[in-house]
N, CA and C atoms as an extended XYZ file, in Angstrom:
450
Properties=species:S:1:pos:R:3:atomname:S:1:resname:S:1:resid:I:1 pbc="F F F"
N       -24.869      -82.227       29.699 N   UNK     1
C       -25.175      -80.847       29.982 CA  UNK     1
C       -24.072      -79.956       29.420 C   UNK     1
N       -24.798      -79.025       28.434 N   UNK     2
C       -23.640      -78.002       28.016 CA  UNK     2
C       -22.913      -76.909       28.841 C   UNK     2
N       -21.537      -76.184       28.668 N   UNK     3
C       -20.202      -75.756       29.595 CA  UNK     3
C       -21.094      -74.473       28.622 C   UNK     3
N       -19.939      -73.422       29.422 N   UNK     4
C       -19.408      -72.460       28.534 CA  UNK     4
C       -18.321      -71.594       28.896 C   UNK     4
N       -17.657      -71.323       27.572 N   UNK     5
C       -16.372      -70.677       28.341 CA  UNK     5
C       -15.944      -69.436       29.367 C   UNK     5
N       -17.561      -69.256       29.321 N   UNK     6
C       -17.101      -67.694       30.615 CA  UNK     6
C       -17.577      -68.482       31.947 C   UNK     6
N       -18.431      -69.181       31.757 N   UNK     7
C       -18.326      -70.282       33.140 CA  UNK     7
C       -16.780      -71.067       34.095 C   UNK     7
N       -16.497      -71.536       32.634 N   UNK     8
C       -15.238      -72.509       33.544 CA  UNK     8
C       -14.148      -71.330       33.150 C   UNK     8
N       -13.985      -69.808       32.935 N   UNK     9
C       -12.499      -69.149       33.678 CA  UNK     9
C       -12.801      -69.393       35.113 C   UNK     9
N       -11.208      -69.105       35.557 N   UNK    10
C       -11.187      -69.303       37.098 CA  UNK    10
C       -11.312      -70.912       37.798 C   UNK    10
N       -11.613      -72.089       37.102 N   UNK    11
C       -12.270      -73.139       37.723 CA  UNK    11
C       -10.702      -73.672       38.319 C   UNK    11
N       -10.620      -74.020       38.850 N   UNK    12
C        -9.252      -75.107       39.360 CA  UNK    12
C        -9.044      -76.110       38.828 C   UNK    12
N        -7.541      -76.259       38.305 N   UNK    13
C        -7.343      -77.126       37.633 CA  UNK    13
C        -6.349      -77.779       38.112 C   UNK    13
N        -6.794      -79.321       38.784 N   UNK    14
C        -6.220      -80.282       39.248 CA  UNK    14
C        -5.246      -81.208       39.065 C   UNK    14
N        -4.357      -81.786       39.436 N   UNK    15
C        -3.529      -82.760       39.398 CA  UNK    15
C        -4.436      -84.188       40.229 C   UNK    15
N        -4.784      -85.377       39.392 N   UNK    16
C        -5.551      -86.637       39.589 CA  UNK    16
C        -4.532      -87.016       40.542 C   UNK    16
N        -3.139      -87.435       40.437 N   UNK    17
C        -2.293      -88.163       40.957 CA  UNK    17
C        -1.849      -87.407       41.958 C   UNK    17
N        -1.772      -86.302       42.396 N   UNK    18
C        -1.190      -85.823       43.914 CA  UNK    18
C        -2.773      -85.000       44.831 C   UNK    18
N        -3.570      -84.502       44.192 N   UNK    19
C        -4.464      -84.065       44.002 CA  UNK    19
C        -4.469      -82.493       44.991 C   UNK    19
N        -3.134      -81.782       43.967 N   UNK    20
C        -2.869      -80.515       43.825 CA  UNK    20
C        -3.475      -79.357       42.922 C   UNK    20
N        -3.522      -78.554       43.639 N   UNK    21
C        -3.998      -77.411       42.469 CA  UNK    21
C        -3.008      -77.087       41.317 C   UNK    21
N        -3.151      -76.965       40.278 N   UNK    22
C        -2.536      -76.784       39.067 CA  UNK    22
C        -2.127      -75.033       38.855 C   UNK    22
N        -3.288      -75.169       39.005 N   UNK    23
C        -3.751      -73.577       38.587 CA  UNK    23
C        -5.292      -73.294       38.118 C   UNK    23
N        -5.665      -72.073       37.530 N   UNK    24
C        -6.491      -72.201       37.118 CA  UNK    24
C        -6.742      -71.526       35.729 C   UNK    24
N        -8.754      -72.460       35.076 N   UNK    25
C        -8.452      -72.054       33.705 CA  UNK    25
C        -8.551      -70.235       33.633 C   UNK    25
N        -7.550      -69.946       32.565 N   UNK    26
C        -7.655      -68.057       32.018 CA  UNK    26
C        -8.450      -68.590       31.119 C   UNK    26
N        -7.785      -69.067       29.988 N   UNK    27
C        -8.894      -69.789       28.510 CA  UNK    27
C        -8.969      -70.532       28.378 C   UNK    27
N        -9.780      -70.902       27.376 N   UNK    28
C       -10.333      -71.642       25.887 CA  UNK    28
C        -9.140      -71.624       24.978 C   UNK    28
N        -9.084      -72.022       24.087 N   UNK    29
C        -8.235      -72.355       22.752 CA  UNK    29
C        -9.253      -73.218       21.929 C   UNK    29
N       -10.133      -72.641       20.978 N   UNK    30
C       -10.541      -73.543       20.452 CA  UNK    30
C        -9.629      -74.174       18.801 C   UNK    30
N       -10.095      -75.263       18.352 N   UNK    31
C        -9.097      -75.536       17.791 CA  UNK    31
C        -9.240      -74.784       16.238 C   UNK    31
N        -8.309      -74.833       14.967 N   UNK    32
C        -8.315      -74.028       14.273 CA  UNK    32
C        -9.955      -73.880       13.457 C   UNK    32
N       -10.390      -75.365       13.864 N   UNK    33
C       -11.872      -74.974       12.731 CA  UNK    33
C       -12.959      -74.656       14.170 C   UNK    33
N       -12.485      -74.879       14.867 N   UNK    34
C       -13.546      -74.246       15.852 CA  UNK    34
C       -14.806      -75.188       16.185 C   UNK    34
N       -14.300      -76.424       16.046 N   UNK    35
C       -15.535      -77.200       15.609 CA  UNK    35
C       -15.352      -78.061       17.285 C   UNK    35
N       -14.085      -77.965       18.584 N   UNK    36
C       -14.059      -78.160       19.480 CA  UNK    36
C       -12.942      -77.246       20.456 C   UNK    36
N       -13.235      -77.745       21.733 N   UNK    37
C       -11.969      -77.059       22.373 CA  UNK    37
C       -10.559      -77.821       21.993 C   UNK    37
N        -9.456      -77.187       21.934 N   UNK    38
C        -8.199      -78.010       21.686 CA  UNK    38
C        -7.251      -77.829       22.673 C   UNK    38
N        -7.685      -76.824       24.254 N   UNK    39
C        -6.666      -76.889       24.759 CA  UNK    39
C        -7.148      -75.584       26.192 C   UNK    39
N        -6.986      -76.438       27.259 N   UNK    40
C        -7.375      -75.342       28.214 CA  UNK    40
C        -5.749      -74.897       28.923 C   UNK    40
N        -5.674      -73.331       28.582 N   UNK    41
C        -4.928      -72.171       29.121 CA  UNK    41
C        -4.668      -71.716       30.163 C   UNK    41
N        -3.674      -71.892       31.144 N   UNK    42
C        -3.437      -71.999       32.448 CA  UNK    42
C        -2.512      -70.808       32.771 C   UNK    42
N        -3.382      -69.071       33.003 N   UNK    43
C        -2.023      -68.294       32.929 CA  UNK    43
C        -2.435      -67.636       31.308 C   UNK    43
N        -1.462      -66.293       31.425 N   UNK    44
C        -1.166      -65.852       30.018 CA  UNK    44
C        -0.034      -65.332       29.735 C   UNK    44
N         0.151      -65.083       28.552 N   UNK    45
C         1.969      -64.550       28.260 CA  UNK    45
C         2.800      -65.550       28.174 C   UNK    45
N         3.940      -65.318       29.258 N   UNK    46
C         5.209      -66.058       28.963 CA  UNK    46
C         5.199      -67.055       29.651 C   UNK    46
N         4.025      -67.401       30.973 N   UNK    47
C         4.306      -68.059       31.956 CA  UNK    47
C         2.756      -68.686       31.406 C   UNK    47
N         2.123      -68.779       30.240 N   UNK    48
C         0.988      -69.594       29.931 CA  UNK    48
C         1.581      -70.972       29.602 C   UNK    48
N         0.942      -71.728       30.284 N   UNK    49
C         0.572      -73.439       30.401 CA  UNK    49
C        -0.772      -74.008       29.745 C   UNK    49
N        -0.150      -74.935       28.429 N   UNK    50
C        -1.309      -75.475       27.947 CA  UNK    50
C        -1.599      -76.870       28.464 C   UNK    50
N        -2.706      -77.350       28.720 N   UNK    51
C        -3.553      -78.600       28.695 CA  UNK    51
C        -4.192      -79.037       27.688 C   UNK    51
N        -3.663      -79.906       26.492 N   UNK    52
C        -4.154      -80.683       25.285 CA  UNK    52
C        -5.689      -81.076       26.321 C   UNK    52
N        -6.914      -81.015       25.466 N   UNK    53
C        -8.190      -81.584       25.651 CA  UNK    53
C        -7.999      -82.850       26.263 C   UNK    53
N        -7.341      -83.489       25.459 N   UNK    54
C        -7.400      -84.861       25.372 CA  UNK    54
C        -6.229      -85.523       26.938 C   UNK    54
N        -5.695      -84.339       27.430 N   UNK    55
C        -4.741      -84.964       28.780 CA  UNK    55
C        -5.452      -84.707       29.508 C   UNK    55
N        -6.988      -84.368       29.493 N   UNK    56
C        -8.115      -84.394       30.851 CA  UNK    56
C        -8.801      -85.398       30.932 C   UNK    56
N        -8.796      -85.195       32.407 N   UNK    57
C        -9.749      -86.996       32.899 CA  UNK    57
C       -10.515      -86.617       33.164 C   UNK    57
N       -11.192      -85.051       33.400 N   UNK    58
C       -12.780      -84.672       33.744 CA  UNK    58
C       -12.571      -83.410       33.607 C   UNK    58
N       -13.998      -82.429       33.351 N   UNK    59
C       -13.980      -81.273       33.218 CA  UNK    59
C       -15.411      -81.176       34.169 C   UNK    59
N       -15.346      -81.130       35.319 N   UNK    60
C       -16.347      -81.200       36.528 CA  UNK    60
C       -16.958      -79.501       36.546 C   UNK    60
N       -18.097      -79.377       37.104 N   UNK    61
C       -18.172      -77.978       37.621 CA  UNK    61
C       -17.386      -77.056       38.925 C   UNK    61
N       -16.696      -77.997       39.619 N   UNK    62
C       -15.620      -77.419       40.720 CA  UNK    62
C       -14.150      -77.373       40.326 C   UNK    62
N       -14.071      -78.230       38.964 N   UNK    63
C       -12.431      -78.686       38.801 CA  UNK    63
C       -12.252      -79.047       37.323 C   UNK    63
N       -11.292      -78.617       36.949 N   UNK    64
C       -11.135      -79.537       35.461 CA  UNK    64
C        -9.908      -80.146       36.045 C   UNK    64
N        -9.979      -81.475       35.988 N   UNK    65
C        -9.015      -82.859       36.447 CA  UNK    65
C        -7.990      -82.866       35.398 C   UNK    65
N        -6.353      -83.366       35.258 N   UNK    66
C        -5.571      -83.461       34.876 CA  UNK    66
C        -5.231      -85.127       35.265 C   UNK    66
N        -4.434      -85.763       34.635 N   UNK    67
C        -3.740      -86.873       35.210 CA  UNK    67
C        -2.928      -86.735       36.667 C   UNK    67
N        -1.648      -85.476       35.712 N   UNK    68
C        -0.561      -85.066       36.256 CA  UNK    68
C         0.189      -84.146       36.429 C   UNK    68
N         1.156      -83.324       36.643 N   UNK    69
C         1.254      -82.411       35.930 CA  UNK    69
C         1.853      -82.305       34.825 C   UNK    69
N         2.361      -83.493       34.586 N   UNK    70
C         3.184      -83.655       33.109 CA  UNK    70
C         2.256      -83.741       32.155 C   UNK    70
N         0.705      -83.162       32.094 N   UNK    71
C         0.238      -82.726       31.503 CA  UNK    71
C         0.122      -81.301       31.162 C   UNK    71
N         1.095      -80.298       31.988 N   UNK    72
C         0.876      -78.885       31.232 CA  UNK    72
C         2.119      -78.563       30.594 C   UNK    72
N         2.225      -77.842       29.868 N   UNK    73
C         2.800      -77.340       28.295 CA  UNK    73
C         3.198      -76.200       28.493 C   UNK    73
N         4.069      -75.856       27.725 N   UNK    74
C         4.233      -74.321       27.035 CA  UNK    74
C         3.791      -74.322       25.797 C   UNK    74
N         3.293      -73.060       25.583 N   UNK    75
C         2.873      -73.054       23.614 CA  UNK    75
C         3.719      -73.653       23.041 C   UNK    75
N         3.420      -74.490       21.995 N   UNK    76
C         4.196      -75.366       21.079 CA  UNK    76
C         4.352      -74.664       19.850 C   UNK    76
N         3.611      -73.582       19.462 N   UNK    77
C         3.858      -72.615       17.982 CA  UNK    77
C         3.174      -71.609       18.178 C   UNK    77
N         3.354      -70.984       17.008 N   UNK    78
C         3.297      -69.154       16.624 CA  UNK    78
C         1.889      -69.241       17.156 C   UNK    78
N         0.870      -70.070       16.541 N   UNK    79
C        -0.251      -69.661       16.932 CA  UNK    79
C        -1.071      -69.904       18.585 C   UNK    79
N        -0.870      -70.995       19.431 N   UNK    80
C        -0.750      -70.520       20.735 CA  UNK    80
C         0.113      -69.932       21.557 C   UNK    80
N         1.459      -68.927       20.409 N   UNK    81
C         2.316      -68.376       21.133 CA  UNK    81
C         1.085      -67.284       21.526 C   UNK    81
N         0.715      -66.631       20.221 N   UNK    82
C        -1.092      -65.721       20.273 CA  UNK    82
C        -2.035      -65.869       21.124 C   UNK    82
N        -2.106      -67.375       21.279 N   UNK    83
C        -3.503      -67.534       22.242 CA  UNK    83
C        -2.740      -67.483       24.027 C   UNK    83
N        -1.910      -67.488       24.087 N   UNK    84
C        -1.373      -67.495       25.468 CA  UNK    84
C        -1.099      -65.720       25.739 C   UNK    84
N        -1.243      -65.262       24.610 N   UNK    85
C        -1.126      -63.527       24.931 CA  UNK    85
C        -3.268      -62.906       24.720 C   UNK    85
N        -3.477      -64.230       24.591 N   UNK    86
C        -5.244      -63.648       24.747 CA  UNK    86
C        -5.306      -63.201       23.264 C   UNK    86
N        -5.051      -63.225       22.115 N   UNK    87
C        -5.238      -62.903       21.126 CA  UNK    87
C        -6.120      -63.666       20.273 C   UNK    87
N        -6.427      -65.176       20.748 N   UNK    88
C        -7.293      -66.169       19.896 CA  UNK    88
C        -8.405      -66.009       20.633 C   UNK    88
N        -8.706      -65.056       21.945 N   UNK    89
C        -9.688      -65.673       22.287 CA  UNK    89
C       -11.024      -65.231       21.545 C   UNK    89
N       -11.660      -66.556       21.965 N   UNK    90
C       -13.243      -66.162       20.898 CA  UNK    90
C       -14.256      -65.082       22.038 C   UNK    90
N       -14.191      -65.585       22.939 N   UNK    91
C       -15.142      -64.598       23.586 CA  UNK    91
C       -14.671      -62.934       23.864 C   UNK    91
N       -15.475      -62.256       23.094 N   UNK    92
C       -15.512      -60.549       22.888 CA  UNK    92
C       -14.842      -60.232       21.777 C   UNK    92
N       -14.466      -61.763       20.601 N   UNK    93
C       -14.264      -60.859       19.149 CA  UNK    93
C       -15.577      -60.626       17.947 C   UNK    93
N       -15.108      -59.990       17.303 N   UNK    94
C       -16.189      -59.369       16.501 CA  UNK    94
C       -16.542      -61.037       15.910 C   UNK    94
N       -18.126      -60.483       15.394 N   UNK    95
C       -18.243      -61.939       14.053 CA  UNK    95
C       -18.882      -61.410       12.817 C   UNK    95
N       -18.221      -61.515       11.954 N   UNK    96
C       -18.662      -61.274       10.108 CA  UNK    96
C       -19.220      -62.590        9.796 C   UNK    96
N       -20.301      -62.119        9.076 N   UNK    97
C       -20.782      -63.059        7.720 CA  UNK    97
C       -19.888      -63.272        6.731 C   UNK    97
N       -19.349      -64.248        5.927 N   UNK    98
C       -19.054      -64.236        4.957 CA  UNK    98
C       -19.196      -63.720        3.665 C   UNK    98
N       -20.317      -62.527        3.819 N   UNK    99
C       -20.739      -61.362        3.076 CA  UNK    99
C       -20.011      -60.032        3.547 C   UNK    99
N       -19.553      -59.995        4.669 N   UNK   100
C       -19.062      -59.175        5.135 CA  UNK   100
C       -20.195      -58.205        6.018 C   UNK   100
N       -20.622      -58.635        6.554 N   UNK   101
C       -21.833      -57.709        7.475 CA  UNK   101
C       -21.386      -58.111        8.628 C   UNK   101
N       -21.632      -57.342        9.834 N   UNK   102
C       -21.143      -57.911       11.036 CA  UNK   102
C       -22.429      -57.838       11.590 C   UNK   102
N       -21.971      -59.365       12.785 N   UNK   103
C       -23.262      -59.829       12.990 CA  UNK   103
C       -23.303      -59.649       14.269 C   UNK   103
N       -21.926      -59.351       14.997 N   UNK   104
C       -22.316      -58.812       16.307 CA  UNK   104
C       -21.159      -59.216       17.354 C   UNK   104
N       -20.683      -59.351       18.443 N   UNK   105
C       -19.486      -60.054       18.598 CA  UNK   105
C       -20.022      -61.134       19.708 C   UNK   105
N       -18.655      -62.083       19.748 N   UNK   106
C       -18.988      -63.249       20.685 CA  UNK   106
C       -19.407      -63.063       22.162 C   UNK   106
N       -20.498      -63.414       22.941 N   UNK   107
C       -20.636      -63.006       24.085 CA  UNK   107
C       -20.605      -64.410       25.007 C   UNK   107
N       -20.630      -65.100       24.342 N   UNK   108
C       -19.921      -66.789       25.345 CA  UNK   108
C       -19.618      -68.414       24.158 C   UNK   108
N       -19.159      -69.074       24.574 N   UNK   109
C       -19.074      -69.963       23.789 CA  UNK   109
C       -19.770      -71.036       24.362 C   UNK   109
N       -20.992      -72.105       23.994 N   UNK   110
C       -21.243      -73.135       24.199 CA  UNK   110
C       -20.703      -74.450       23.892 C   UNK   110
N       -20.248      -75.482       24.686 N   UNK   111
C       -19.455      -76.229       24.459 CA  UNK   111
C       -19.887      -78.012       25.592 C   UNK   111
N       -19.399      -79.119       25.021 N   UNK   112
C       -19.456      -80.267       25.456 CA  UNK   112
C       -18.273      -80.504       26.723 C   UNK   112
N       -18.787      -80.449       28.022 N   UNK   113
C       -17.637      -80.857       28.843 CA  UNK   113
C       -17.160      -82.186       28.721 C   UNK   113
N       -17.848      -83.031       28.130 N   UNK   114
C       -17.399      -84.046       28.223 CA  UNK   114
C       -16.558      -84.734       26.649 C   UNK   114
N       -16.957      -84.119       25.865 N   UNK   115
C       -15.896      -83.784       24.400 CA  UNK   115
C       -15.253      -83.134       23.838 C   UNK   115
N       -15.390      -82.196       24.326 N   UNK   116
C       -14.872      -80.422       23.940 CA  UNK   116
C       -15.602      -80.651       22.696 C   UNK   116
N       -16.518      -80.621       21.956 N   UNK   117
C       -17.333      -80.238       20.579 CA  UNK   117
C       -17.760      -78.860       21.396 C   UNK   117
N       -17.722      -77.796       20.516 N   UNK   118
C       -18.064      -76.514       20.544 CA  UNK   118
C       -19.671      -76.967       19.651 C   UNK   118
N       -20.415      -76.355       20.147 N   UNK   119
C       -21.936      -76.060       19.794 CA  UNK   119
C       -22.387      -75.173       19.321 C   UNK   119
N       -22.024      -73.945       19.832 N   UNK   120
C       -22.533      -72.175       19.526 CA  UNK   120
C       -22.048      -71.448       19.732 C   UNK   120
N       -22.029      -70.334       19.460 N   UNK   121
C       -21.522      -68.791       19.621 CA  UNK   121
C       -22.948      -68.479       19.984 C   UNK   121
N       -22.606      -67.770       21.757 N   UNK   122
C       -23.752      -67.006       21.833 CA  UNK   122
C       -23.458      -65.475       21.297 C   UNK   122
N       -24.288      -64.916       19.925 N   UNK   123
C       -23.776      -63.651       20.021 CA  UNK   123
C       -24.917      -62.793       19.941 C   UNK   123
N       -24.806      -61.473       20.610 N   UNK   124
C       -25.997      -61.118       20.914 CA  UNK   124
C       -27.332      -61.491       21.456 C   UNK   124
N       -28.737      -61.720       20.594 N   UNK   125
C       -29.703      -62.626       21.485 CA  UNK   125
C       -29.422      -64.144       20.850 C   UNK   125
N       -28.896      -64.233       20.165 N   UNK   126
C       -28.861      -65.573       19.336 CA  UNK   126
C       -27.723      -66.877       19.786 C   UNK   126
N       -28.100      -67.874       19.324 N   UNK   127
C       -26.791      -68.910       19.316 CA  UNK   127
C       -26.361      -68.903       17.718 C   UNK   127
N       -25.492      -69.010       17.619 N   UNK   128
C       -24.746      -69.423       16.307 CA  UNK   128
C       -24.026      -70.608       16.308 C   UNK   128
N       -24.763      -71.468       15.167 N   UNK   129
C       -24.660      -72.990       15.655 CA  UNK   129
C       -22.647      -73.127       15.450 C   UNK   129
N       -22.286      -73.864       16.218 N   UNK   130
C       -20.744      -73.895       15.483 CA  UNK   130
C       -20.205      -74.467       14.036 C   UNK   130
N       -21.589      -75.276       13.876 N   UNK   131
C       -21.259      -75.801       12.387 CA  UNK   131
C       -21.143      -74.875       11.087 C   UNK   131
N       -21.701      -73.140       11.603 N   UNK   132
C       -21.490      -72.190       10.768 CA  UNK   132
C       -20.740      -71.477       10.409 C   UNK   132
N       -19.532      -71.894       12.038 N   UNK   133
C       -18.269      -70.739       11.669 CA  UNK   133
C       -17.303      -71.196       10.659 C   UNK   133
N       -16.842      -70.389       10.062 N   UNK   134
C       -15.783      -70.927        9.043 CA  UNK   134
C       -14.867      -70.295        9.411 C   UNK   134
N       -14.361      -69.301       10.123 N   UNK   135
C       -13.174      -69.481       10.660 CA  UNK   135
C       -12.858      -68.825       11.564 C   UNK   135
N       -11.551      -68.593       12.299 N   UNK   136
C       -11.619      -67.525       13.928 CA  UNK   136
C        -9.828      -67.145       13.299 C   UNK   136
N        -9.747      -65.801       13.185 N   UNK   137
C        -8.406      -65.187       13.913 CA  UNK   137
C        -8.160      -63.806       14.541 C   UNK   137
N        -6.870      -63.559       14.754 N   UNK   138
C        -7.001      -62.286       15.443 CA  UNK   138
C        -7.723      -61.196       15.138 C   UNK   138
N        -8.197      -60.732       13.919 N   UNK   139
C        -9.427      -59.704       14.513 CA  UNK   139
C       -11.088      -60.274       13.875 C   UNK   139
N       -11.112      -61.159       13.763 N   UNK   140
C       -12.834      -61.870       13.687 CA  UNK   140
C       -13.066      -63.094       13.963 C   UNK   140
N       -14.322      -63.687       13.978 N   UNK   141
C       -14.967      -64.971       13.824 CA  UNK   141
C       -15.809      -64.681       12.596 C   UNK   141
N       -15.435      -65.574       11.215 N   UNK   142
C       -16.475      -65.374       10.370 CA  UNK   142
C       -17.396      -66.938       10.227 C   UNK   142
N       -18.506      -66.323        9.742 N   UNK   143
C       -19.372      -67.381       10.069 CA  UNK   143
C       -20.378      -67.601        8.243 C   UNK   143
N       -20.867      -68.300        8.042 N   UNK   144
C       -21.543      -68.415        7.200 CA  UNK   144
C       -23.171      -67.533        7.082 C   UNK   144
N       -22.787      -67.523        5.587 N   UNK   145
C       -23.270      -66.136        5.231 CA  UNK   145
C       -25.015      -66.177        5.769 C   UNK   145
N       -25.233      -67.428        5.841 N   UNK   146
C       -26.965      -67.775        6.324 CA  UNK   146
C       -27.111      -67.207        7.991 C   UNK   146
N       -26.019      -66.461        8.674 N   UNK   147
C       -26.082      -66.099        9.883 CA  UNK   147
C       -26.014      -64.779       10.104 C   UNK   147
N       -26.320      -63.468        8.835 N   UNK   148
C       -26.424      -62.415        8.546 CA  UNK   148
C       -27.613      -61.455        8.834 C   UNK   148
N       -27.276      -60.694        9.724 N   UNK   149
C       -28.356      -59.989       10.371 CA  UNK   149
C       -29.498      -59.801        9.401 C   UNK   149
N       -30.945      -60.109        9.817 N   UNK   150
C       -31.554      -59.290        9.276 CA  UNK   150
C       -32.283      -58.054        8.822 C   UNK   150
């Protein structure tokens, strides 16, 4: 069953081994091709905590599970220094065609809880499959040019 990222903000994010609250998710981070999640965002700014995908033992509908807490992070570089100030996020940036037409902006992201594979951009009435985006930064999501309003 597919997630999406305006669903799991807010969800609690657990510690497996004491079975403490962590915190909870602010974002998404998807990864640079956008083709999955790469990292759930705990917090923003200076005091943001990352969770690598891959240090979760479940992404439940009440909880996204951790091992431990020696699974959360500080940004490791320039570019989730950005996403911990909300600057990567995909949901509410614009999206261009690769023609340059805008096609409308992101209004949720569809995604695999159980792989992080990103699926779609819901934007506007449409999904936009993820296999179309070609790329995400601070001011767009561009997508392939076959996803151009008509």
């Amino acid at each position: 069953m597919s997630e999406s990222f305006r669903s799991a903000m807010g969800r609690k994010v657990v510690s497996r081994a004491t079975a403490q609250q962590l915190g909870v998710v602010d974002h998404l981070l998807a990864a640079a091709d956008c083709q999955r999640v790469a990292a759930v965002i705990i917090g923003r700014g200076k005091k943001a905590q990352f969770v690598d995908w891959d240090q979760l033992s479940g992404f439940g509908a009440d909880a996204v599970m951790v091992l431990d807490e020696s699974a959360l992070r500080p940004p490791g570089d320039e570019r989730e220094q950005q996403a911990a100030q909300g600057k990567l996020d995909l949901v509410g940036r614009r999206v261009l065609s690769e023609s340059g037409n805008l096609v409308g902006s992101v209004d949720d992201v569809v995604f695999d809880p159980g792989s992080g594979a990103m699926e779609s951009l819901a934007v506007a009435d449409r999904h936009v499959p993820a296999a179309a985006v070609l790329g995400a930064g601070s001011f767009a999501v561009v997508v392939a040019a076959s996803q151009d309003p008509i």
